[in-house]
C-alpha positions in Angstrom: 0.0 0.0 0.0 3.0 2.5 0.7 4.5 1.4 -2.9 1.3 2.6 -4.2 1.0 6.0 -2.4 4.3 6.8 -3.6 3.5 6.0 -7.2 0.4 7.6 -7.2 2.0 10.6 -5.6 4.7 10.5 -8.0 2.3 10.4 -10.8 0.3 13.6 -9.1 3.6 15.5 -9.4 4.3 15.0 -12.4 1.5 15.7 -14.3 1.6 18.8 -12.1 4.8 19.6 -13.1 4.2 18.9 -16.9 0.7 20.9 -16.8 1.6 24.2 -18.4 1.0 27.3 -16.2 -1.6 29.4 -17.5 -3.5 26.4 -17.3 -6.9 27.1 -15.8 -7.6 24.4 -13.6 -10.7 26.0 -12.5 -12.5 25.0 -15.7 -11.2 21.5 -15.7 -12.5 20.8 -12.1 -15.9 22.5 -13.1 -15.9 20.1 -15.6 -15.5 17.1 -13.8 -17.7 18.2 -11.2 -19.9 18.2 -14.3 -19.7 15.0 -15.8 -19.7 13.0 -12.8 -22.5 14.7 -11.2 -24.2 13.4 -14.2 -23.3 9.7 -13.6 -24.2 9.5 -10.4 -27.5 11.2 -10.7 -28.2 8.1 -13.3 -27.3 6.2 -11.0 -29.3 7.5 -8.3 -32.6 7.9 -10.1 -32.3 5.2 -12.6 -34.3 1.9 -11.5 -34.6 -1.1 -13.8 -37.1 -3.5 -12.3 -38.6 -6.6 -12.5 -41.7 -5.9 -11.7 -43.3 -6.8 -14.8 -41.8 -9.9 -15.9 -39.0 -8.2 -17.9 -36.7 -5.1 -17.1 -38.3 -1.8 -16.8 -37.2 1.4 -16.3 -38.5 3.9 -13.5 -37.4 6.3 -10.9 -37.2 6.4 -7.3 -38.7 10.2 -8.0 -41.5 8.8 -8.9 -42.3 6.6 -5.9 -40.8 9.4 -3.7 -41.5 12.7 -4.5 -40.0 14.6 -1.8 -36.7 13.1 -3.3 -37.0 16.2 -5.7 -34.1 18.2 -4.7 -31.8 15.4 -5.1 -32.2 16.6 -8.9 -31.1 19.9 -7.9 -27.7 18.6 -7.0 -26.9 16.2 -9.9 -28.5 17.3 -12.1 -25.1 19.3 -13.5 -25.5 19.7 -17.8 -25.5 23.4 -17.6 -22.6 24.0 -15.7 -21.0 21.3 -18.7 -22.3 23.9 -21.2 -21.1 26.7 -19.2 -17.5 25.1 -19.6 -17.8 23.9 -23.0 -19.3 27.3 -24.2 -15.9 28.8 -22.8 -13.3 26.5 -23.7 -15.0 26.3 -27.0 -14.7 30.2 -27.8 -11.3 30.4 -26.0 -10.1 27.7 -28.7 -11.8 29.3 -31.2 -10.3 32.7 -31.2 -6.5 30.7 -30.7 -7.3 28.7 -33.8 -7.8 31.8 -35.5 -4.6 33.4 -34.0 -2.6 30.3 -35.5 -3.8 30.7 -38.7 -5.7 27.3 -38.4 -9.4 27.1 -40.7 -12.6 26.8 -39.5 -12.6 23.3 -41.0 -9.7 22.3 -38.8 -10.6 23.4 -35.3 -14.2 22.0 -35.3 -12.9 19.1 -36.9 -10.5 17.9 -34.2 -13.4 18.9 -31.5 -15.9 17.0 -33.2 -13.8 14.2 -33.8 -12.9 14.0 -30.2 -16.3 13.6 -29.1 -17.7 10.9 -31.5 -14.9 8.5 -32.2 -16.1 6.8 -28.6 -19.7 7.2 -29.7 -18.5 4.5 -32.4 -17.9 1.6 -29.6 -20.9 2.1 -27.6 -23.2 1.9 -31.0 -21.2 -1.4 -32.3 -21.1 -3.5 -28.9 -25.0 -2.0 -28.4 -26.3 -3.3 -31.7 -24.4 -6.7 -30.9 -26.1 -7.1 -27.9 -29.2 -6.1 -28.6 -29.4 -7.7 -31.7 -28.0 -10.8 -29.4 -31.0 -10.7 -27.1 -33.5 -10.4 -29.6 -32.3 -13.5 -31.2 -32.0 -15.1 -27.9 -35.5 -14.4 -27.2 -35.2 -11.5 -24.7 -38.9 -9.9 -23.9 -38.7 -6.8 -26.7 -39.8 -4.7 -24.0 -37.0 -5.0 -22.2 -34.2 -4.6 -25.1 -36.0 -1.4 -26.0 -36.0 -0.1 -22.1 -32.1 -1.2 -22.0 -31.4 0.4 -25.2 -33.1 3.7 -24.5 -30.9 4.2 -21.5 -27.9 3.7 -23.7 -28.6 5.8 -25.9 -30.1 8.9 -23.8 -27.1 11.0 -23.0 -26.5 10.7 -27.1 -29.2 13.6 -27.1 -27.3 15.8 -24.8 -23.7 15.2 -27.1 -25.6 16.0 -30.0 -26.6 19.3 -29.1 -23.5 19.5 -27.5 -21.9 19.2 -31.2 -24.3 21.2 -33.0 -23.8 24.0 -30.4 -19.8 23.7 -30.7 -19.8 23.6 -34.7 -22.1 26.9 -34.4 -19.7 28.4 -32.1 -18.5 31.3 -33.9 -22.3 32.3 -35.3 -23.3 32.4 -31.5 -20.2 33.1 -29.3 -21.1 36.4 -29.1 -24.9 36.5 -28.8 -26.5 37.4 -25.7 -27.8 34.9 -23.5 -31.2 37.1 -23.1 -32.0 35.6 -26.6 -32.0 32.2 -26.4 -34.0 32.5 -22.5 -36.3 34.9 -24.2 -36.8 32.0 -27.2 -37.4 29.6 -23.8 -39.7 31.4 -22.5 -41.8 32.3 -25.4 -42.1 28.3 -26.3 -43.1 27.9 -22.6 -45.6 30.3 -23.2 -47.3 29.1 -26.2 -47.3 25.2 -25.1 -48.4 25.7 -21.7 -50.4 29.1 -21.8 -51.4 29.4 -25.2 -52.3 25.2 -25.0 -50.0 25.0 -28.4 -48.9 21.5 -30.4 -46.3 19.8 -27.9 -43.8 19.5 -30.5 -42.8 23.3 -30.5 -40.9 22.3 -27.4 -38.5 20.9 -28.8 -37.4 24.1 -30.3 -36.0 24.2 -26.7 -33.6 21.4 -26.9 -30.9 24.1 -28.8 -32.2 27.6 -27.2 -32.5 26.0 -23.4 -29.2 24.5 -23.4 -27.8 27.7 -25.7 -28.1 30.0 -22.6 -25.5 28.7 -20.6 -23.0 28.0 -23.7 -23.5 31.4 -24.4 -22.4 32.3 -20.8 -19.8 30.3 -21.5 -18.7 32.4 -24.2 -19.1 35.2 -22.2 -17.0 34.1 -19.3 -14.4 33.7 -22.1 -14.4 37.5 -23.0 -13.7 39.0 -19.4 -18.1 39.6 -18.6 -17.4 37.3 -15.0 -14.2 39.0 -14.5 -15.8 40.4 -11.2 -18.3 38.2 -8.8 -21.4 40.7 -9.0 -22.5 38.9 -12.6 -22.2 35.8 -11.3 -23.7 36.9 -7.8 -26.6 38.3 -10.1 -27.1 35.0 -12.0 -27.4 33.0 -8.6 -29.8 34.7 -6.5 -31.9 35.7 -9.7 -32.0 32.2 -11.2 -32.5 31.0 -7.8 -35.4 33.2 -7.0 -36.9 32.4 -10.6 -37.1 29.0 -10.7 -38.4 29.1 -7.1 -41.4 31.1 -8.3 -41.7 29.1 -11.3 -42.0 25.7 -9.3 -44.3 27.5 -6.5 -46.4 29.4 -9.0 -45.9 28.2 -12.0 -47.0 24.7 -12.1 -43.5 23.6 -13.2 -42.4 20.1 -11.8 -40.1 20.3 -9.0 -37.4 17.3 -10.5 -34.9 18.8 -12.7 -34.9 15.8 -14.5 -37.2 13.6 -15.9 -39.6 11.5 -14.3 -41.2 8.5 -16.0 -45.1 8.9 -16.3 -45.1 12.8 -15.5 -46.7 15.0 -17.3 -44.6 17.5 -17.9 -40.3 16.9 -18.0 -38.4 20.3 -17.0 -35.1 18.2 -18.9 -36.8 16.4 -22.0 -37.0 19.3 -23.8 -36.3 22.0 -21.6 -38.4 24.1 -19.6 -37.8 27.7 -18.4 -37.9 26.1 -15.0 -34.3 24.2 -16.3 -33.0 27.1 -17.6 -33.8 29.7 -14.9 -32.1 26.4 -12.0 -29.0 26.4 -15.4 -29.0 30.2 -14.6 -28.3 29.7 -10.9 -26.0 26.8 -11.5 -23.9 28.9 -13.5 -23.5 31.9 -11.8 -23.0 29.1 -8.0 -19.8 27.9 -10.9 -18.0 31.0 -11.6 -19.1 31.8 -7.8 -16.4 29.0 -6.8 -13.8 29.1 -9.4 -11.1 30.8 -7.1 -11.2 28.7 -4.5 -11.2 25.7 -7.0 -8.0 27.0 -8.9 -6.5 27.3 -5.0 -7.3 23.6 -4.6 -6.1 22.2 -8.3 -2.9 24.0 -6.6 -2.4 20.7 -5.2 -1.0 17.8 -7.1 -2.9 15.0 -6.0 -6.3 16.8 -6.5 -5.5 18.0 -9.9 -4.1 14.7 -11.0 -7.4 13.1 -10.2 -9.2 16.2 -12.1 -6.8 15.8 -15.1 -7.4 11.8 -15.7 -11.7 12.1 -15.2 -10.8 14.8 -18.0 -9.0 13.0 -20.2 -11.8 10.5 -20.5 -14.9 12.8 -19.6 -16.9 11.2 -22.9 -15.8 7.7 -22.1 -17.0 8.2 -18.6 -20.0 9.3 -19.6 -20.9 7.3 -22.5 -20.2 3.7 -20.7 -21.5 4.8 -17.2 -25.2 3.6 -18.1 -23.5 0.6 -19.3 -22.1 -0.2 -16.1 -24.9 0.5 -14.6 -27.0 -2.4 -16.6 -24.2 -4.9 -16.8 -24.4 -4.9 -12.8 -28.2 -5.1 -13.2 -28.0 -8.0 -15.7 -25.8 -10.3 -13.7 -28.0 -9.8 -10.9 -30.7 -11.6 -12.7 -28.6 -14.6 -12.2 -29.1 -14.9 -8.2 -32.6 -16.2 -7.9 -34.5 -13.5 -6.1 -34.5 -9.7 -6.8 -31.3 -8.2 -5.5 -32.5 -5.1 -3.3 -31.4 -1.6 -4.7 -31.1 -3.4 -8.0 -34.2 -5.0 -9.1 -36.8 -4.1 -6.6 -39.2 -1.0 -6.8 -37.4 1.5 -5.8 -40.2 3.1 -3.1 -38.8 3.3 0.6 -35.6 4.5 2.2 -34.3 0.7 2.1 -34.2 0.7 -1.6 -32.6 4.1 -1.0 -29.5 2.4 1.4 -29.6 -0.4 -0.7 -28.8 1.6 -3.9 -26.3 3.3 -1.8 -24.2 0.0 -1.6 -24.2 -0.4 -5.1 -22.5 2.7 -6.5 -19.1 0.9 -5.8 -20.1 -1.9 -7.5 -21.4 -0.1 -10.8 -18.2 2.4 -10.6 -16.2 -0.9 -11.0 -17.7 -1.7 -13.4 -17.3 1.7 -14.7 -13.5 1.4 -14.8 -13.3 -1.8 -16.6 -15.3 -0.1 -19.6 -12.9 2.7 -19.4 -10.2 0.7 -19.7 -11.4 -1.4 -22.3 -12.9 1.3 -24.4 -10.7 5.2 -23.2 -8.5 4.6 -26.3 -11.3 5.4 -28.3 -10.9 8.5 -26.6 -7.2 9.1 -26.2 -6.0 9.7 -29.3 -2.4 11.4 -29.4 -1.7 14.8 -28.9 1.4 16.3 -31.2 2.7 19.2 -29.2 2.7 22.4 -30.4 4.8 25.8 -29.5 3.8 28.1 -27.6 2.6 28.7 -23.5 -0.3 27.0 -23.7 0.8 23.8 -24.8 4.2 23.0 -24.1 4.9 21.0 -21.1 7.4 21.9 -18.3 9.5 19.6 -17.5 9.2 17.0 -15.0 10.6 17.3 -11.9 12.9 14.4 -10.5 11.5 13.1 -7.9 8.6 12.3 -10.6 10.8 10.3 -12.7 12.0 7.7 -10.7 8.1 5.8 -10.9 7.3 7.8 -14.1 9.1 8.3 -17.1 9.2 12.1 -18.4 7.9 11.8 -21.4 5.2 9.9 -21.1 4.2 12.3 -18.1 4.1 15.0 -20.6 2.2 13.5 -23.1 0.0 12.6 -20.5 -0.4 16.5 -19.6 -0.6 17.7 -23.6 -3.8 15.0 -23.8 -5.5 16.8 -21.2 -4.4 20.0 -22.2 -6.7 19.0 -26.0 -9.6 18.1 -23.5 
């Protein structure tokens, strides 16, 4: 166990070391924070039962209601567009500075987040395909597919929004929240079709990138913005969910009415509003704590396979689930209906177990991810070197390749 503290501590310093020094660790940790908020809000609210014979999906928010406000914590996708709004323009306007087209820079971000969409569809369709042959109830292949394919939605959009980043980096976020609320309005007030909602799917999730893009050209320089977007996003959603008649889950709930996430409402992004202005609210004392090694390595590597992480974690999640089935009564906090505070402990127990399962798809499928990074002059992507005490357990040059990838991220 001490041989392992020391590697790991050597490892720590040295991507510290190699990690160049206007680095803003602030965004990566925001990040993070992000994506894993993400998981383990899935893995939270996401029940598959066997209830019915087969697997089906539901939600311990629908059985428990009060349970709301654990959707206010995890439920993290606008602070992710907050940070990829930023990084995106950031990169942008360097790519620009270099001299590099248009074609080029969304190119390699693009590429970046759909060459591990490639693994999850081919195993998926073998599987699937594999149970249908096999006889699997369709119900429950479509219920197990639908979960793997549900955060697809989100990178999607994500894509769309990052290919159209220099037609909106420099739009106001009032737009797209005005375009939110005006949908609201006409579905819900003005009893219009349902599908006009999902006009909301690019303008909700718009209003924090566009923050983002902000936040890259000096407007969150000083705390009042983001003190503003707190407490005013805070105090709107608030009203919306007292008064409003919006659902109090920020995420969806299976056989609600109405979904504040699936497309969203102006309940979501009034809560994105005060998510984002709680983010740039923290970032200093973040950057002060990526000031220490070991928590920045542990930032740097969730970064460096952020899509594999997300992509695989539902995955996980089922492949835990499905192996269950072979014990010979419903595992608690795994198959059973997920309405007391026992399924609640039970569940509890078996985030481990799915985050182990986690890692082994990230280690069979992060390469998809990891793709070489060709270092390039300049401060922002040329490694310092190593220091000493980092070599002995870690060669140099892999720790500074190590630091380039997550530099790209």
């Amino acid at each position: 166990m001490r041989k392992l503290r020391a590697r790991w501590s050597d490892l720590a310093e040295g991507i510290d070391a190699a990690t160049p020094a206007d680095r803003d660790r602030a965004v990566d940790a925001l990040r993070t924070f992000a994506i894993l908020g993400v998981v383990l809000g899935h893995w939270l609210v996401t029940a598959l039962t066997t209830a019915d014979g087969g697997l089906s999906n539901t939600s311990p928010l629908a059985h428990m209601t009060w349970l709301a406000p654990v959707s206010w914590v995890f439920q993290t996708l606008a602070v992710f567009f907050l940070v990829g709004g930023h990084v995106a323009a950031r990169g942008y306007a360097s790519a620009r500075e270099r001299g590099d087209s248009y074609r080029t820079w969304v190119g390699q971000r693009l590429g970046r987040l759909f060459r591990p969409v490639a693994a999850v569809l081919t195993l998926w369709t073998v599987v699937a395909g594999g149970m249908l042959i096999g006889g699997v109830e369709l119900n429950t292949v479509q219920t197990l597919v639908k979960l793997v394919l549900s955060p697809l939605w989100f990178l999607l959009v994500f894509a769309a929004l990052t290919a159209a980043t220099p037609l909106v980096s420099r739009l106001h976020p009032l737009w797209p929240l005005a375009v939110v609320a005006g949908v609201d309005l006409w579905r819900f007030g003005l009893e219009g079709p349902e599908w006009v909602g999902w006009v909301n799917v690019a303008a909700g999730w718009l209003v924090p990138y566009t923050l983002g893009a902000a936040w890259s050209r000096g407007a969150f320089a000083r705390r009042g913005p983001a003190l503003l977007l707190l407490t005013a996003g805070a105090v709107a959603t608030a009203a919306l969910i007292l008064w409003g008649g919006y659902p109090a889950s920020m995420v969806g709930v299976p056989g609600a009415a109405v979904s504040n996430l699936n497309p969203p409402t102006l309940a979501a992004a009034a809560f994105g509003l005060a998510q984002c202005g709680l983010a740039l609210l923290v970032r200093g004392p973040l950057a002060r704590a990526m000031r220490r090694p070991a928590a920045w390595a542990k930032v740097a590597l969730v970064n460096l396979s952020a899509m594999t992480i997300f992509l695989w974690h539902q995955t996980a999640m089922m492949a835990v689930t499905a192996l269950g089935l072979l014990v010979p009564a419903d595992l608690p906090g795994l198959h059973t209906v997920p309405g007391s505070m026992a399924w609640i402990a039970a569940r509890l127990l078996w985030l481990p177990v799915f985050a182990a399962a986690l890692s082994i798809c990230w280690a069979a499928f992060r390469t998809y991810e990891q793709v070489s990074c060709r270092p390039k002059p300049g401060p922002t992507t040329a490694p310092t070197a190593a220091p000493a005490t980092a070599t002995a357990a870690v060669p140099r040059p892999r720790t500074a390749a190590t630091a380039r990838k997550i530099t790209h991220v």
